[in-house]
C-alpha positions as CSV (number, residue, x, y, z in Angstrom):
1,X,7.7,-7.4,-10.1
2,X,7.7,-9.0,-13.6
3,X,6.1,-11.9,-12.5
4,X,3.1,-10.5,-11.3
5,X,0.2,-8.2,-13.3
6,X,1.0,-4.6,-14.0
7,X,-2.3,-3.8,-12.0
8,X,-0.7,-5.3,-9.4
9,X,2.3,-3.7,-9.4
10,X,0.7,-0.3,-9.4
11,X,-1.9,-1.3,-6.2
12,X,2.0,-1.9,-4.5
13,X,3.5,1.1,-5.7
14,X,0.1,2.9,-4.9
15,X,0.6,2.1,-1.1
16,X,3.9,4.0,-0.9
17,X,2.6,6.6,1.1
18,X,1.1,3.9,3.9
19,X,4.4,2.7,3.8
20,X,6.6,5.7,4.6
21,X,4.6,7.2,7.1
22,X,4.9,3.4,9.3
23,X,8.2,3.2,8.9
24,X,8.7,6.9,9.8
25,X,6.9,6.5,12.6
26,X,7.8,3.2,14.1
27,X,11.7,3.4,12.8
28,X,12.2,6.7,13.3
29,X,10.2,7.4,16.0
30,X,9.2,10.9,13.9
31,X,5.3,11.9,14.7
32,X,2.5,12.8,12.0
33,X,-0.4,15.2,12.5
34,X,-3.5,13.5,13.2
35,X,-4.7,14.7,9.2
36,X,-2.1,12.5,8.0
37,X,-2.8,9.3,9.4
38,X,-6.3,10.1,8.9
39,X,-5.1,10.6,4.9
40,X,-3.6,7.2,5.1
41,X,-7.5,5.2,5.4
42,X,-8.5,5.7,2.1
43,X,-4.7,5.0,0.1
44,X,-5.4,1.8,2.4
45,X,-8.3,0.7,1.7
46,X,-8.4,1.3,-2.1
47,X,-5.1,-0.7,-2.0
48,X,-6.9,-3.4,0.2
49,X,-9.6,-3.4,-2.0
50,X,-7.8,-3.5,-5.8
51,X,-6.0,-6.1,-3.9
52,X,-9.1,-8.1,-3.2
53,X,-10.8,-8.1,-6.5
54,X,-7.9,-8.1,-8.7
55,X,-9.1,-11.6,-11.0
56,X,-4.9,-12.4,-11.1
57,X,-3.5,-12.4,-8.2
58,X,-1.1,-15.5,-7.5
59,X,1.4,-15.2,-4.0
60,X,3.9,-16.9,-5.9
61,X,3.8,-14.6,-8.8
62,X,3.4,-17.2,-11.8
């Protein structure tokens, strides 16, 4: 994570919640209320979005 933007970092760390709740459910096999997964669309696409319009991204991370 040092070789990317901080802004990045925190659009990663921001999609935390997405990420727990898919691996909870396909790993785990545990099962959300429909309110939860219906919580998840807008963590998603905000992330998918700062993703899209942040002016430094780079997949290699110079």
């Amino acid at each position: 994570m040092s070789k990317v933007a901080v802004s990045f970092t925190h659009i990663i760390k921001s999609g935390e919640p997405a990420f727990s709740v898919l691996v909870s459910r396909f790993l785990l096999g545990e099962s959300f209320p429909t309110a939860v997964y219906l919580s998840l669309i807008p963590i998603i696409g905000g992330c998918g979005l700062s993703a899209l319009t942040e002016l430094n991204f780079n997949w290699i991370g110079n």
